[in-house]
N, C-alpha and C positions, 0 to 999 in steps of 0.2 A: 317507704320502708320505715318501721316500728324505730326510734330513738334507741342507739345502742345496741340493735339487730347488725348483724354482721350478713353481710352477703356472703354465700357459699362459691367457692372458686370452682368452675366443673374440671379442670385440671386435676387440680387437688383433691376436690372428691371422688373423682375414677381413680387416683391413687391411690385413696386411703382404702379403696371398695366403697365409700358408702353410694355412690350412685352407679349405674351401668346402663348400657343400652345393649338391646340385644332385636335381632329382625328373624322375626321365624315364621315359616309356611305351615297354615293347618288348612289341615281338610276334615271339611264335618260331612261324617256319614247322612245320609238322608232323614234317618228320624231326628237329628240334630238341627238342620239347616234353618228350622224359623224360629228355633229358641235362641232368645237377647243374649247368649252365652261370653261376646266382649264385655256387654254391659255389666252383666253380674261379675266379670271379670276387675272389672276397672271397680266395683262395689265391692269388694271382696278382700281383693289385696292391695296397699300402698304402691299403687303403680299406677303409672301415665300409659295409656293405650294409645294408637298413634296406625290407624289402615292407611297403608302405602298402598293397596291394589285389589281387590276381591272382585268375585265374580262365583254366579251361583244359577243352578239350575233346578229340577225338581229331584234328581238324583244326588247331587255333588255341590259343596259349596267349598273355594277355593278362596283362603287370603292372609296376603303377606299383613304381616301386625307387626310392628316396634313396639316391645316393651321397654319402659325408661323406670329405674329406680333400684333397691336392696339388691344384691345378686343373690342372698337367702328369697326376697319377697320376689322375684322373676322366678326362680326355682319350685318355689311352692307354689305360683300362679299354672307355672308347665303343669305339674303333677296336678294339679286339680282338672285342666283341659284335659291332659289325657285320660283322666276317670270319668271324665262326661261322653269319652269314645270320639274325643278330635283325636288325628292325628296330629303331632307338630314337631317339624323338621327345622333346624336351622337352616338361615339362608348365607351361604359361606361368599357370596361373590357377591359384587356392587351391581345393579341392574340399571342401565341408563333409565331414565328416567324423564318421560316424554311431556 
């Protein structure tokens, strides 16, 4: 750590809002499925990308993503998915995790 850089508390910063984490299900239509669309994602907006689970076939591609950062920059990250034709759902319940 840079001399005089202060470590961010993530306590503290999910309080203040400047960081969040948020876990939501997209489903990319078929013309979507082999475009890098996380990648451009995580190039795009100040945000940490983070696949918990996927799975894809030649019709459907299905996956859980953690976005980590701004709750404006996770907001505008959704809205830009949903204009490329992902669907994206939040996931409201904790999934064991094998």
């Amino acid at each position: 750590m840079a001399r005089g850089a202060k470590k961010l508390n993530v306590a503290t910063a999910k309080a203040s809002g400047v960081q969040e984490q948020t876990r939501l299900c997209l489903t990319f239509p078929p013309a979507q499925i082999k475009e890098p669309l996380i990648w451009k994602l995580g190039q795009k907006f100040p945000i940490v990308t983070n696949i918990r689970q996927a799975t894809s076939t030649d019709v459907i591609g299905i996956v859980t993503l953690e976005l980590d950062g701004k709750r404006s920059d996770i907001k505008a990250a959704i809205k830009w998915l949903e204009k490329q034709g992902v669907s994206v759902q939040p996931v409201e319940i904790n999934v064991i995790e094998s």
